[in-house]
ZAMARGU-4260 file (C-alpha; in steps of 0.2 Angstrom, whole numbers, plus 5000, padded with zeros to 4 digits):
<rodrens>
0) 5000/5000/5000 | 5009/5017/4996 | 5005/5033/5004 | 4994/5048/4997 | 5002/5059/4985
5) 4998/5075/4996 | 5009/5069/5009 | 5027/5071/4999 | 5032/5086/5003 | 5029/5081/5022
10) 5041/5066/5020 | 5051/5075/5011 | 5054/5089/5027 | 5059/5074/5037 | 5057/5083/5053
15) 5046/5097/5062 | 5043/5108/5079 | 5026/5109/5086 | 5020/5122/5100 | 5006/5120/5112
20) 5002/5140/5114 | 4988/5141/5128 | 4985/5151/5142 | 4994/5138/5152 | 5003/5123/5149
25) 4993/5105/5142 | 4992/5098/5161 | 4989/5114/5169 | 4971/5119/5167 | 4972/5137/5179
30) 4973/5146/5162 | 4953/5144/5162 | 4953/5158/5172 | 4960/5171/5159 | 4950/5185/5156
35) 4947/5188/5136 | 4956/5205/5139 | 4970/5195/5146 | 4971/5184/5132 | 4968/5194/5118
40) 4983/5205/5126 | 4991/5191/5125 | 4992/5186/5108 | 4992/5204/5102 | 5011/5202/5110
45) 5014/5187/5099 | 5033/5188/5090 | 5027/5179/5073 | 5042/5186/5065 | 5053/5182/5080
50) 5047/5164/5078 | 5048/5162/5062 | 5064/5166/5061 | 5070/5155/5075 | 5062/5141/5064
55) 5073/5147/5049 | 5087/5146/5060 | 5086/5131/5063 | 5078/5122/5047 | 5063/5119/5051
60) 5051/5115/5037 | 5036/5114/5046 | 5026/5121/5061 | 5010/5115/5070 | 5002/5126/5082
65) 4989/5124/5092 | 4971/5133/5088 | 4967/5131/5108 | 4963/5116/5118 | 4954/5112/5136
70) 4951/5131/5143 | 4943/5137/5128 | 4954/5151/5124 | 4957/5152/5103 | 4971/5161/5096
75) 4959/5165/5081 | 4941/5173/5079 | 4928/5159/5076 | 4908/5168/5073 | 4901/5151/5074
80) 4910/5146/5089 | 4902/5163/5095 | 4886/5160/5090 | 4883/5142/5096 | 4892/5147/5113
85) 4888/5164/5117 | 4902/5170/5130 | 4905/5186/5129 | 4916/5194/5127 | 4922/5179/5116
90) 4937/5170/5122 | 4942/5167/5102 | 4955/5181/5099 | 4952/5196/5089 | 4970/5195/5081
95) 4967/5179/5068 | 4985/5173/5076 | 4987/5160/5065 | 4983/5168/5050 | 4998/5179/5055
100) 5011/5167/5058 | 5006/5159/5042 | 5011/5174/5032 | 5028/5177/5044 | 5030/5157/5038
105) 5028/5159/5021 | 5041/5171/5016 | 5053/5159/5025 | 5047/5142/5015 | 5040/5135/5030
110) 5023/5127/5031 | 5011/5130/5045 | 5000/5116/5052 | 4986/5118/5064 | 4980/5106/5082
115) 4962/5106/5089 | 4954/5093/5100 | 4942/5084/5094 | 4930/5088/5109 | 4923/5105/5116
120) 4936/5112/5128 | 4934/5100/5143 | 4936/5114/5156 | 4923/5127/5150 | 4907/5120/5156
125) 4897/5133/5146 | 4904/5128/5130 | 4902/5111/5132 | 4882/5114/5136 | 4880/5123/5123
130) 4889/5111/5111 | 4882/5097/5117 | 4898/5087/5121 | 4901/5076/5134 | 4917/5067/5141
135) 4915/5050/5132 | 4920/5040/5149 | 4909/5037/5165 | 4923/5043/5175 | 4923/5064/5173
140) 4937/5070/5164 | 4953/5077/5175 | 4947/5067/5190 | 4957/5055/5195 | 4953/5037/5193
145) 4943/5027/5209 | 4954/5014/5216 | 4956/4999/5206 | 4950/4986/5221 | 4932/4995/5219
150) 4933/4991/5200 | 4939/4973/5203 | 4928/4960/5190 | 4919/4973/5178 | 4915/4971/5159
155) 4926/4983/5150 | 4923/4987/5131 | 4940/4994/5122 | 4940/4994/5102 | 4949/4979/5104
160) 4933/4970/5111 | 4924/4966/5128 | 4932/4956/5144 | 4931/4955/5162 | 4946/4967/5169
165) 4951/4978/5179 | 4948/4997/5173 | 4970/5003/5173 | 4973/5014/5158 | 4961/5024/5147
170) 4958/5011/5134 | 4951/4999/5149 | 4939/5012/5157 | 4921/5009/5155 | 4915/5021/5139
175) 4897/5030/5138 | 4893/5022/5119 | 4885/5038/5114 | 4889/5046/5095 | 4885/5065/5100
180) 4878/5068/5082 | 4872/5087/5087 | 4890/5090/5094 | 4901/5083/5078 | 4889/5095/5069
185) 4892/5109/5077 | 4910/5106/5079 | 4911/5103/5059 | 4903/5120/5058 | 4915/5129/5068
190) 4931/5121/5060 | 4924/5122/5044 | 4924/5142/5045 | 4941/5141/5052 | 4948/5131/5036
195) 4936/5142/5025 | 4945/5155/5035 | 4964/5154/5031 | 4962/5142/5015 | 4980/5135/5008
200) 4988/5146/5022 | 4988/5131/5035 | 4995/5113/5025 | 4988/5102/5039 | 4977/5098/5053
205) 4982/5086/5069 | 4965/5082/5077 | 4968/5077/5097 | 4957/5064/5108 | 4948/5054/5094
210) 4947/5042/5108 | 4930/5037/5106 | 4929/5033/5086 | 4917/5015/5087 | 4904/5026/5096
215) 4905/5042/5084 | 4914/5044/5070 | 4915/5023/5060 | 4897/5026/5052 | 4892/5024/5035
220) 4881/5039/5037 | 4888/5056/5042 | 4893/5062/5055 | 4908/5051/5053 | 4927/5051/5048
225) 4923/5057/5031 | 4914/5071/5035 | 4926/5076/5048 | 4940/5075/5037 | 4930/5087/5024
230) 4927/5100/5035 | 4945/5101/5041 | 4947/5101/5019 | 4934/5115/5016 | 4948/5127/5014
235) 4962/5117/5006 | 4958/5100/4999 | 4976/5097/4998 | 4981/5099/5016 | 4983/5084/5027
240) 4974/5077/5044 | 4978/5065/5057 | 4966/5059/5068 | 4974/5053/5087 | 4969/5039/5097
245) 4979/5044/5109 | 4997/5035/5113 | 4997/5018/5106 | 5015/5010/5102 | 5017/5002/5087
250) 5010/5017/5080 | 4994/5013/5070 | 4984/5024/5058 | 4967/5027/5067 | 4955/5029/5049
255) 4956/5025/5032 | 4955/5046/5032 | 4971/5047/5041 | 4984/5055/5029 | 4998/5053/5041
260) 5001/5046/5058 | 4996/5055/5075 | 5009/5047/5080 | 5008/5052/5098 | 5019/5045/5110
265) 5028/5047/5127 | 5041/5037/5134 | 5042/5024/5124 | 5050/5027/5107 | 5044/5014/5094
270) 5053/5006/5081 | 5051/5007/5061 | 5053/5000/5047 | 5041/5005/5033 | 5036/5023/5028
275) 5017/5017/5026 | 5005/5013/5040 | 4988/5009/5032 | 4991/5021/5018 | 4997/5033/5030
280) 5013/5041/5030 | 5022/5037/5047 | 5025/5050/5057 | 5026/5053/5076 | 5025/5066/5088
285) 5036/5067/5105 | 5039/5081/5119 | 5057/5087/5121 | 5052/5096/5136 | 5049/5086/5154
290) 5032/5085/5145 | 5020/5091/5134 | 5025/5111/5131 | 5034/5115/5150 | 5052/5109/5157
295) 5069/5108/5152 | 5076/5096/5139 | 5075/5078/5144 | 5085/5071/5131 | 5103/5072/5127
300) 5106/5077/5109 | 5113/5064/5103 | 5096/5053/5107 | 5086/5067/5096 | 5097/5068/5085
305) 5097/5048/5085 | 5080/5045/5084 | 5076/5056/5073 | 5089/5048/5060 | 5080/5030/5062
310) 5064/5039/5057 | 5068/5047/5043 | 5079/5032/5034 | 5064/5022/5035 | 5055/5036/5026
315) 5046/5042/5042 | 5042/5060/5049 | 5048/5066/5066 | 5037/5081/5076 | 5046/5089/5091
320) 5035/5097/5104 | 5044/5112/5113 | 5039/5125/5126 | 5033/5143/5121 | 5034/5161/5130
325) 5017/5169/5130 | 5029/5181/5118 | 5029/5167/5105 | 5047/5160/5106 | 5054/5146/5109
330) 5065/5144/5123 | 5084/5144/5118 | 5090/5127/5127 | 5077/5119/5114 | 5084/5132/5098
335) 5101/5125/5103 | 5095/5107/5102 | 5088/5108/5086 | 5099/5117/5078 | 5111/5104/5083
340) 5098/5093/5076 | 5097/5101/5060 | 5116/5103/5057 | 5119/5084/5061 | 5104/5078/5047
345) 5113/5091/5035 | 5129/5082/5037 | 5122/5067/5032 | 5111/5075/5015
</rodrens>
């Protein structure tokens, strides 16, 4: 099976940074408590030339960005996000950030792609009434799990079947079953505006959380995959989407709709020998940080610089997670890692 032909230039990049911008970082949800004023102040300070040109610097052909995640802060302006949501003022930015750093990109030859979840933002309890979503496991979202003695001896339905288990990771915890058709709707309406929005400026689309596909998105009938994947399209048919089911090693493609790997993963570091996963290409994405978007580096350079190598020789595509300044630069102990990086895979060209 061979990859899709809009996928080339990704393989051919090799390698790639991505940025969680948020009012705080992925595993701290205080940034819910950010005024719109605050944040709109706060990406009105964004550097988009200053970042772009730390990218340059250090070869970087690609750039994901995230739209927003759990807190419901969006570093673009969405009207039909307004309209279903009503918060006011709007928590969607009135600078169209991305929009901006695509054009500081551009200039540079690099490509901009995009991160939303796939859910309503789990910590904004307004926007998840109006959008009508709901946390697709019985235990609430955040929380931490009951002890497993009180779970001991309970059916457990994964995508991989149904057993008698005790509930220990996300896959094994016992799932609602419900397909939130109104919600995929919605959520279709709003990222459609935003593809609509910015067109053959952003090149791709990573789409977090898919965790609960059998119950909503693998119908024939839409809302499914397919239409998913076409509204992320509206604005650029050619750009390409990966769907995440969270971290799974061996890497796997989630739908026939992926056009490259998720790829999410952690502390484990898979192996590879194929560029195609399902008519996928293979890519993965890792945290260079202590985790995802804060910390110091973890690794040594020479296990980046390593990894990366293996990758990329079997075809594969290697994303690099780093922290941002709310000023919208990356932090110079990462610059210095991936430059070195960049320098080492150049020797080697």
């Amino acid at each position: 099976m061979t990859t899709k032909p809009q996928v080339e230039w990704f393989k051919e990049a090799r390698w790639g940074v991505f940025c969680h911008y948020l009012p705080t970082p992925p595993n701290n949800q205080a940034g819910r408590h950010l005024t719109a004023e605050e944040w709109n102040d706060r990406v009105d300070r964004f550097d988009v030339e200053g970042l772009a040109s730390q990218l340059e610097h250090i070869g970087a052909r690609y750039f994901f960005m995230t739209i927003g995640q759990n807190t419901g802060h969006y570093c673009a302006p969405n009207e039909t996000y307004d309209a279903i949501v009503g918060i006011r003022p709007s928590k969607c930015s009135q600078r169209d950030l991305i929009a901006d750093l695509a054009d500081a990109l551009a200039v540079r030859g690099i490509k901009l792609l995009v991160y939303l979840p796939s859910g309503a933002p789990a910590s904004d309890s307004v926007a998840m009434e109006k959008l009508e979503w709901e946390w697709g496991y019985e235990e609430e979202w955040g929380k931490p799990r009951k002890d497993a003695a009180a779970s001991l001896s309970v059916v457990v339905t994964t995508e991989q079947g149904t057993r008698i288990a005790v509930p220990q990771r996300k896959l094994d915890q016992r799932r609602k079953g419900k397909r939130l058709a109104e919600f995929q709707r919605k959520w279709e309406a709003v990222i459609t505006e935003w593809s609509l929005r910015w067109g053959t400026k952003v090149s791709g689309w990573w789409i977090d959380g898919c965790y609960f596909a059998d119950e909503m998105y693998r119908h024939a009938d839409e809302p499914n995959f397919g239409s998913f994947a076409k509204s992320l399209k509206a604005g650029n048919p050619d750009s390409i989407v990966a769907f995440n089911p969270g971290v799974i090693v061996p890497v796997i493609s989630h739908t026939e709709f992926d056009d490259y790997t998720a790829g999410e993963i952690s502390k484990v570091f898979p192996m590879r020998h194929d560029r195609c996963v399902d008519g996928a290409q293979y890519h993965t994405l890792g945290y260079l940080g202590s985790s995802w978007g804060e910390g110091s580096p973890r690794f040594p350079d020479e296990f980046v610089i390593g990894y990366t190598k293996h990758v990329n020789r079997s075809e594969g595509v290697v994303t690099w997670d780093v922290p941002i300044t709310h000023e919208g630069l990356i932090e110079e102990p990462f610059i210095r890692q991936l430059k070195a990086l960049s320098e080492s895979l150049k020797s080697e060209s």
